[in-house]
C-alpha positions as CSV (number, residue, x, y, z in Angstrom):
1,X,132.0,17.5,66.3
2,X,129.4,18.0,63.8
3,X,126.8,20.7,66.2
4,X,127.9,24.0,66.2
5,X,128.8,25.3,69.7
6,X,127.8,29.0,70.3
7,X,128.9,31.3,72.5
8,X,127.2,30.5,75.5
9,X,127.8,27.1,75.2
10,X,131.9,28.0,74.7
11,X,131.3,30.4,77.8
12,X,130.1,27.7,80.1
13,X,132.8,25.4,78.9
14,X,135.5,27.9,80.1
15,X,134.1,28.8,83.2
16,X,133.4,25.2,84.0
17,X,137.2,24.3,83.2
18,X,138.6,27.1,84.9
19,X,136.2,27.0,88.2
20,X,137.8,23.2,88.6
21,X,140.8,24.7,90.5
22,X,140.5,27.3,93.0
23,X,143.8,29.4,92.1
24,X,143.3,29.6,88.8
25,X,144.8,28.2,85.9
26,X,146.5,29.5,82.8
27,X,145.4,29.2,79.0
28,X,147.4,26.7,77.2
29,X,146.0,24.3,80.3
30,X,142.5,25.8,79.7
31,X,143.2,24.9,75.8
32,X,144.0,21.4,76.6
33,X,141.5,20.7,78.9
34,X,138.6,22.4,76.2
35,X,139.6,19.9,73.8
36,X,138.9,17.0,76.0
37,X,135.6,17.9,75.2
38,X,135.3,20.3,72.2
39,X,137.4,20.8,69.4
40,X,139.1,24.3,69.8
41,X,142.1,26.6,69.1
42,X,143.4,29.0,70.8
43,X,142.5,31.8,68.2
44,X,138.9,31.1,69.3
45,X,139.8,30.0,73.0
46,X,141.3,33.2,73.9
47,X,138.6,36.1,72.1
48,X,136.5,33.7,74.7
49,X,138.5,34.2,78.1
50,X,138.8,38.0,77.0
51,X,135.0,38.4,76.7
52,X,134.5,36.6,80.1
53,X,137.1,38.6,81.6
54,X,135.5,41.8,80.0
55,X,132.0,40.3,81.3
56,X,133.7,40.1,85.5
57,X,133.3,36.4,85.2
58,X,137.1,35.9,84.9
59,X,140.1,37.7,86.9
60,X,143.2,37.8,85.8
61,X,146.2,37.9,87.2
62,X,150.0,36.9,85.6
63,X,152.7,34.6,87.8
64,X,156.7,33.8,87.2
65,X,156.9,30.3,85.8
66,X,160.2,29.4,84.8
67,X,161.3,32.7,84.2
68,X,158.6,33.6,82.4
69,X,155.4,35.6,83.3
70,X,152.1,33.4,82.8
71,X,148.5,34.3,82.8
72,X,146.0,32.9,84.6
73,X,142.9,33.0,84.5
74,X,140.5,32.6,88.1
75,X,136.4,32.4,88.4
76,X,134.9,35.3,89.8
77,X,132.0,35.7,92.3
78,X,129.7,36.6,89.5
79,X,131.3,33.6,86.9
80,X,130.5,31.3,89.6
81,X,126.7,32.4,89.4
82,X,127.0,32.7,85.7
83,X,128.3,29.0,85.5
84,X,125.6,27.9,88.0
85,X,122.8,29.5,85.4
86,X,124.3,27.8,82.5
87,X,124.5,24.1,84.2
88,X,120.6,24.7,85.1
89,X,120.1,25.7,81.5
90,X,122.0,22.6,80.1
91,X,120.5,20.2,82.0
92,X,116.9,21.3,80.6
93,X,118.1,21.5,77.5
94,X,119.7,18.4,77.3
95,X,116.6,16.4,78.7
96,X,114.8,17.6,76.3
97,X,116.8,16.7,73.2
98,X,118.0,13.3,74.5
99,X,113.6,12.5,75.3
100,X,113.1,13.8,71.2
101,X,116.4,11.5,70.4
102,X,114.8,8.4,72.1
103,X,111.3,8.6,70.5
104,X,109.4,11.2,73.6
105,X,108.2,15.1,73.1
């Protein structure tokens, strides 16, 4: 993708990924599912999930998976809100670019 994406926009991303299933989900699935949309790696993916989880958008919580502990990662109370904001703040803001992009102010 040639835009850059800033950090709100990476924010929403995540919480809109992770908010898809109600359990949680854990971050190699989160990186996957990023890049269906947005190039990403998991150096940038993760400095992302910490902020949000620093923020009380994200809980955490670490499972056995074949033997192994994994980390997921669930929307809170307050990233649900958060994610509601952003989707209201993307929809105006895409309106308005795609009206400039086809020829409207």
């Amino acid at each position: 993708m040639v835009f850059n994406t800033g950090a709100a926009l990476l924010d929403a991303i995540v919480l809109a990924v992770v908010s898809q299933d109600a359990v949680g989900t854990y971050g190699y699935k989160i990186t996957q599912d990023v890049r269906l949309v947005l190039d990403i790696s998991e150096s940038t993916l993760y400095p992302v999930l910490r902020r949000l989880q620093k923020d009380e958008c994200l809980e955490v919580y670490d499972m056995e998976y074949a033997g192994r502990n994994r980390r997921y990662y669930k929307v809170t109370e307050k990233g649900m809100a958060q994610l509601q904001l952003y989707k209201a703040e993307w929809k105006l803001y895409s309106s308005k670019i795609n009206r400039l992009f086809e020829g409207g102010k």
